[in-house]
VOPAGU-2260 file (C-alpha; in pm, 1 decimal, decimal comma):
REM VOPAGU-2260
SITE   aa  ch    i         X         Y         Z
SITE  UNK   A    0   -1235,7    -478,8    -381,8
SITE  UNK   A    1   -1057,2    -737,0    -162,2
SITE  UNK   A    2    -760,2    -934,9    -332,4
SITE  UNK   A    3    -715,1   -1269,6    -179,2
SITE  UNK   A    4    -417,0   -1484,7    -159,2
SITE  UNK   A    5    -426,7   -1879,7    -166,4
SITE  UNK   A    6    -265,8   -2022,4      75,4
SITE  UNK   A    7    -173,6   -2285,5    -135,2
SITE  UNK   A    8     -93,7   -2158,5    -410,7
SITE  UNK   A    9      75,2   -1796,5    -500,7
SITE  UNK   A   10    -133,8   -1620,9    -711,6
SITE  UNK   A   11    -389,7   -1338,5    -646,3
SITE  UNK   A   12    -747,9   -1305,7    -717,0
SITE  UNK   A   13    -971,7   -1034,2    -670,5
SITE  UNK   A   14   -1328,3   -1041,2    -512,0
SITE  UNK   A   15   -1580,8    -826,0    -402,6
SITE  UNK   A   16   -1520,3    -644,1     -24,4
SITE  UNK   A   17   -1929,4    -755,2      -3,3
SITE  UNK   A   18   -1866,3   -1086,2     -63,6
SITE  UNK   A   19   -1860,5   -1349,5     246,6
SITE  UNK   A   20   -1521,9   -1514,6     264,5
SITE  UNK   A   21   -1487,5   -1842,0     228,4
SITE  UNK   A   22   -1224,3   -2136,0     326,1
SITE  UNK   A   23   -1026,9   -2094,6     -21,0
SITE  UNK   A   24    -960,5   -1736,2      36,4
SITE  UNK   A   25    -655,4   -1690,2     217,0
SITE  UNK   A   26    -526,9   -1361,8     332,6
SITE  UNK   A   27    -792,7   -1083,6     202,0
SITE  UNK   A   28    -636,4    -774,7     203,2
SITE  UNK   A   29    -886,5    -473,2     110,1
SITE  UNK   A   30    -666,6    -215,3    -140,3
SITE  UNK   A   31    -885,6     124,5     -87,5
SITE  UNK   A   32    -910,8     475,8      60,9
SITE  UNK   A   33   -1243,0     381,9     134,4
SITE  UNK   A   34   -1388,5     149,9     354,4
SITE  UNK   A   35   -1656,2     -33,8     202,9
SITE  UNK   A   36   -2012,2     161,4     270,2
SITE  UNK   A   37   -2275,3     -69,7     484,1
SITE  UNK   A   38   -1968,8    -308,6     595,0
SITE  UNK   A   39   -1870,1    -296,6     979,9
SITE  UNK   A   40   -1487,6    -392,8    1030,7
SITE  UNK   A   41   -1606,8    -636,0    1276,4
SITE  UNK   A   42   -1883,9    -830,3    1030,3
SITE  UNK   A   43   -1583,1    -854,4     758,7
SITE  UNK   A   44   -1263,3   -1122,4     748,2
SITE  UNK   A   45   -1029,4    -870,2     606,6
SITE  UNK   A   46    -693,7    -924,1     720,0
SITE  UNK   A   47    -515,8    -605,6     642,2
SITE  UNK   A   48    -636,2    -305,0     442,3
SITE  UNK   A   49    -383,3     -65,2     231,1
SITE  UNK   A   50    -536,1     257,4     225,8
SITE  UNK   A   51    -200,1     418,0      33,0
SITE  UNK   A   52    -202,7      74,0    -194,8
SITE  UNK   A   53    -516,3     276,7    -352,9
SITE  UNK   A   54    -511,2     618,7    -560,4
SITE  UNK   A   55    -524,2     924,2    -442,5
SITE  UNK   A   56    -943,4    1103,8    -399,1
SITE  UNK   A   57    -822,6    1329,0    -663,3
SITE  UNK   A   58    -738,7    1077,8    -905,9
SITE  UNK   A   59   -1014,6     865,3    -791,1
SITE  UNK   A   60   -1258,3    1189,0    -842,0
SITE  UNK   A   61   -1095,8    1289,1   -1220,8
SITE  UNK   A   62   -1162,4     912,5   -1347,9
SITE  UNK   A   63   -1528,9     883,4   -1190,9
SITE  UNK   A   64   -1551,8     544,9   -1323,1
SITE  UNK   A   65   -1544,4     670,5   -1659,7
SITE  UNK   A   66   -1439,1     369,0   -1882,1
SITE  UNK   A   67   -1242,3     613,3   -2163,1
SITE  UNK   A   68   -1039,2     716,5   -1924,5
SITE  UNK   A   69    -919,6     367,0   -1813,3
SITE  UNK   A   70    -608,8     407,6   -2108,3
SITE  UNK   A   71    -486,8     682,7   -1876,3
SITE  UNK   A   72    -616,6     615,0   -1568,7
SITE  UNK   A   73    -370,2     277,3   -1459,3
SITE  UNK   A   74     -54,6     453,4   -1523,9
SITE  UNK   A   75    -172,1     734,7   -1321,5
SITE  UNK   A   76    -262,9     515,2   -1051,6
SITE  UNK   A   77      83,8     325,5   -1020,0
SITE  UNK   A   78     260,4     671,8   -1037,0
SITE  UNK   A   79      25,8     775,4    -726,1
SITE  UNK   A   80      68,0     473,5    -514,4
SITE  UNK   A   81     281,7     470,4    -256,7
SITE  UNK   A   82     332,2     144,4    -155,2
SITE  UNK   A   83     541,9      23,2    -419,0
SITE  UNK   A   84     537,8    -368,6    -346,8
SITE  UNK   A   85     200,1    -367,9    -385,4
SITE  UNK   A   86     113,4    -145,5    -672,5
């Protein structure tokens, strides 16, 4: 997931890492342990990626996408970050 800033305008929006940027993105900051799979860093117009913005594998492993566990999951997640601006 890449979360994009307009440059005109403050607010965020979220959009696929896959996704080919375009003019109306602004910064596109990539918030993930992972780096995308199949994406080369130089092929991509991310401007800054926050690995510790993300949470932790072992959180990451425990929720395995599992949509009951999204309840408990997001506080988790805040209480893991550590990047605290961000999260």
């Amino acid at each position: 997931m890449v979360v994009t800033k307009a440059k005109e305008q403050s607010s965020v929006r979220l959009k696929r890492a896959y996704l080919p940027p375009s003019p109306e993105d602004g910064a596109r900051v990539l918030a993930d342990r992972l780096w995308p799979r199949g994406l080369r860093k130089s092929e991509t117009a991310i401007d800054r990626w926050l690995k510790d913005g993300a949470p932790s594998a072992e959180l990451r492993r425990w929720f395995g996408h599992d949509p009951s566990r999204w309840d408990e999951f997001r506080p988790e997640t805040k209480a893991n970050c550590r990047v605290g601006r961000w999260c």
